[in-house]
C-alpha positions in Angstrom: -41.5 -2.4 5.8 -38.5 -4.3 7.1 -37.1 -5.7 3.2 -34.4 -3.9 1.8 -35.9 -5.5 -1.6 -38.3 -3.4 -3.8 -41.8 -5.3 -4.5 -42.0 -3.2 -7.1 -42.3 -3.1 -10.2 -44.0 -6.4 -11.0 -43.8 -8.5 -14.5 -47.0 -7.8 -16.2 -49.2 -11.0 -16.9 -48.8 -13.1 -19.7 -51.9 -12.4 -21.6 -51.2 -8.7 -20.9 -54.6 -8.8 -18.5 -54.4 -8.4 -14.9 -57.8 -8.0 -13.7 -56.7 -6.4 -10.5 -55.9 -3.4 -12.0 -59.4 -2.1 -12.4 -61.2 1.4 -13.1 -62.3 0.7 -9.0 -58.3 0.8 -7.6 -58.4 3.9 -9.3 -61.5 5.1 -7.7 -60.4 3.5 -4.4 -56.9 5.4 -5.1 -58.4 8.9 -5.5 -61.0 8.5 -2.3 -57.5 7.8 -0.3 -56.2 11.1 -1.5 -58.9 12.8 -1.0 -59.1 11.6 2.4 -55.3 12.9 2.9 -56.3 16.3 2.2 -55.3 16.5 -1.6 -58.3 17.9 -4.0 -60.7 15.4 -5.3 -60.5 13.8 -8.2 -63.5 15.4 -10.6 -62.3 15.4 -14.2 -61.4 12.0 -16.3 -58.6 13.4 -17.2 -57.3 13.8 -13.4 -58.6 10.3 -13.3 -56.6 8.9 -16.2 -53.4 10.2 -14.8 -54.1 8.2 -11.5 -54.4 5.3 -13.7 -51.1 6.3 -15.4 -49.1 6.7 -12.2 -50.4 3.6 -10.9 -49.7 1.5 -14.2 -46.5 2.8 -13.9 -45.6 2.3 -10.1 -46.7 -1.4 -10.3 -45.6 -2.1 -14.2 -42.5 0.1 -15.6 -39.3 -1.4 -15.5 -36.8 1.2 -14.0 -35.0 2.5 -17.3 
């Protein structure tokens, strides 16, 4: 991490679509976590606001 400049957020896609951001780099989120010691992800909703807090990391303008 040597940049002073934020790769994040990015602009969403055109269409609206990116087909990187899947239900599986969810999945793949939550095994990391769980894998760090933090509770497992068992419930939809828990998964949802993984989902949420990536969409937003990656997508959300600063306001």
């Amino acid at each position: 991490m040597s940049s002073d400049l934020a790769a994040y957020p990015i602009s969403q896609p055109g269409t609206g679509i990116d087909s990187r951001f899947t239900i599986g780099l969810a999945l793949d989120v939550a095994d990391v976590l769980a894998q760090h010691g933090y509770p497992p992800i068992t419930t939809g909703t828990d998964l949802l606001r993984v989902q949420q807090a990536l969409f937003t990391l990656i997508y959300q303008e600063n306001r």
